[in-house]
Every structure is written in structure tokens, then in C-alpha cells.
C-alpha positions, 0 to 999 in steps of 0.5 A: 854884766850885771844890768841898772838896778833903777826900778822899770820905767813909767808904763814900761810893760803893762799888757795891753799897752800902747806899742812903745814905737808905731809907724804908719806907711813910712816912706824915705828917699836918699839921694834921689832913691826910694831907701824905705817903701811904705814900711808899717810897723809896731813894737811892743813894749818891755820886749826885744825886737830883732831888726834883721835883713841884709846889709844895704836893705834900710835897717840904719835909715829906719832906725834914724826915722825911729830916733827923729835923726831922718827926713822922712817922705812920707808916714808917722813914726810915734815913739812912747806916745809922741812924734819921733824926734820931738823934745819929750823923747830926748831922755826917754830914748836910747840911741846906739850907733853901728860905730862907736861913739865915744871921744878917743881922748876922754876916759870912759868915766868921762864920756859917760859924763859928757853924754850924762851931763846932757841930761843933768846926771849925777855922778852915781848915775854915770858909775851906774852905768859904767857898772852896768856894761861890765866897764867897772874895772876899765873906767879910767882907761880912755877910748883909743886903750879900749878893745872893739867889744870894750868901745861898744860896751862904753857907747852902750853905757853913754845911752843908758846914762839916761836911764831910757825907756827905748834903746835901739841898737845899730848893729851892737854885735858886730864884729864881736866875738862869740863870747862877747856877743854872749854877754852883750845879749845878757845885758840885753835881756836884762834891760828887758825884764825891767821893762825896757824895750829894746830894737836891735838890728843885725844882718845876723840871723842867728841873733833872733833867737835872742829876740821876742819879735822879729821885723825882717826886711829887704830892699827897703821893704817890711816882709814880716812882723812875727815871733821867731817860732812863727817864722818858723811855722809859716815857712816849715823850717827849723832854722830861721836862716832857711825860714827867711830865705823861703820867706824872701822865695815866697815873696818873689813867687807872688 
């Protein structure tokens, strides 16, 4: 797949710059329980950010939070420089579900120009886009003649539409192939060197070898914040599945 060839985005990856999503002792309660327990955190710009823990453990609420989609208890949560949510963002911030989001009954040119037309794109743009996830060939098919990694791949072209700055990712791989989850990675990293910044979650830790940084959680909670060969080295495990799993032990024994 071959990524946008639209020039990075404003501010996108200058060193030293403000961190594309910064949280502050955010708290989230559902139901009556506590899902996110004082969760502190920042995301460098221009890099790809693993979200790994367990499923159940808060990933998906957190990324709510991020996209402004949650109610949250407690904290801040700024996104590029304003509050999560706010209007300024719309354009500016990706969003892909654990499911996919397209309409079954649309074809792909015509979901990717529903989600576009939300934010005045043109006709190029949506082509564009198209092109971008490897869908070129697919673009009349509509949702339900799609396979599981084509429908991924359509949602993916419904947020980069928009051309954001910040994609966050729910679970993108999931229940893909290994070949398919290969390719989708490419595009991943592609979108990164333009200067996008991308969080993507997975409960797969095998996925955070794709990633610059790492946020690891579990039960609601942020247990670290670190590259993955620092995982490694803190915890003197080659394999960054036995590293978290002697993070999870280090954390139990204090």
C-alpha cells in the first residue's frame, strides 16, 4: 500500500515539540466502576504508539477519552494543544473503531465520501484515500462484498479522508492475517514518516515491535511508559511478552 503523498502536517514532528496527546491524572468511571485509575501520560509527535494490555483493561475507554467520545471523572486530556473533544480537533484527528465502520449498503467510494463530505473533501481527496489502503481495485465493491481485513482497510480510508495529524487506532489488526496484519503496519509507518502521529492498541504484544513507544496497562492502570528495548532492559527479557509479564510480577511484589 502505498501511504498519501500530501506534504506532513503543520508542526507535525519538530524536536522538541509540545507532545501531540498529554493526559493528566485521568479518572473514568462506568457503570458505577472505576475503568481508568489516575492514568498520566504523553505521546510524542511523528511516532507510533503502542497501546498494549489485556482485553478488559481500559484500552478502548482510554482512547474514547483521547477523541473527546468519553465522560471523564477526573484529569485533562489535551489533544495537539487543545481539550479532547473540542471542535478545532474534528479535522485534525483520526478515529478508528474495533469494528468496522462502514455502511454495508454503500460502496467504498461512497463511504469514504460520506466521511469526507463531513469535512468538505473533494473528489481527489476521497481517490486519494482510497488508494492510500490498497482499495483501488475494490472502490465499487460495496461493505458487505468486502472481506474482514478489506472492511478494516475501507474504515481506515474513512478517517485519513481528512488528511488528520492524529490517528488512533482500536484494535486495527484484529483477527487479521498475518500478512494482512503485515501490510497494514507498512501503512502504519508510512503515515508516520510524513509526520503523523499514530496510537495504536492491541492486546497483541508481538505488534510492539512496530512501535517507537510503548504504553502498557492493566486493570485500568498505566504500569509504564517506555521504548520497547527499554522494556526489555528493565526487565532483562529478550521477548517483550516475558518483559510485561515481569513487569505485571514486579508490580504485584511492591
Amino acid at each position: 500500500m502505498t501511504a498519501p503523498s500530501s506534504s506532513p502536517p503543520p508542526g507535525a514532528a519538530a524536536h522538541g515539540a509540545a507532545p501531540a496527546i498529554a493526559i493528566e491524572h485521568l479518572e473514568v468511571r462506568r457503570g458505577g466502576q472505576q475503568v481508568l485509575q489516575d492514568i498520566s501520560l504523553a505521546v510524542p509527535r511523528g511516532s507510533i504508539t503502542g497501546l498494549l494490555g489485556p482485553s478488559g483493561c481500559g484500552k478502548t475507554t482510554l482512547m474514547r477519552s483521547i477523541v473527546g467520545t468519553q465522560i471523564i471523572e477526573k484529569g485533562s486530556v489535551q489533544v495537539l494543544g487543545d481539550e479532547a473533544g473540542s471542535p478545532a480537533l474534528r479535522r485534525r484527528v483520526g478515529y478508528v473503531t474495533q469494528a468496522p465502520s462502514i455502511y454495508d449498503d454503500l460502496t467504498v467510494t461512497d463511504n469514504v465520501a460520506y466521511f469526507g463530505a463531513l469535512y468538505g473533501c473533494s473528489t481527489d481527496e476521497v481517490e486519494i484515500a482510497i488508494n492510500a489502503v490498497g482499495l483501488g481495485a475494490r472502490a465499487g465493491n460495496r461493505g458487505n462484498q468486502l472481506s474482514g481485513g478489506q472492511r478494516t482497510r475501507a474504515s481506515l480510508a474513512c478517517a485519513l479522508v481528512a488528511d488528520p495529524e492524529l490517528l488512533v487506532l482500536d484494535e486495527p489488526t484484529v483477527g487479521l492475517d498475518p500478512v494482512l496484519r503485515a501490510d497494514l503496519w507498512e501503512q502504519f509507518h508510512a503515515l508516520a514518516r510524513q509526520g503523523r502521529t499514530l496510537l495504536v492498541s492491541s492486546h497483541v504484544m508481538d505488534e510492539a515491535e512496530h512501535c517507537d513507544r510503548l504504553l502498557l496497562m492493566r486493570e485500568g492502570r498505566l504500569l509504564a511508559q517506555l521504548s520497547p528495548d527499554e522494556l526489555r532492559s528493565s526487565t532483562g527479557e529478550s521477548s517483550l511478552e516475558h518483559a510485561f509479564l515481569a513487569l505485571i510480577r514486579k508490580g504485584e511484589e511492591l
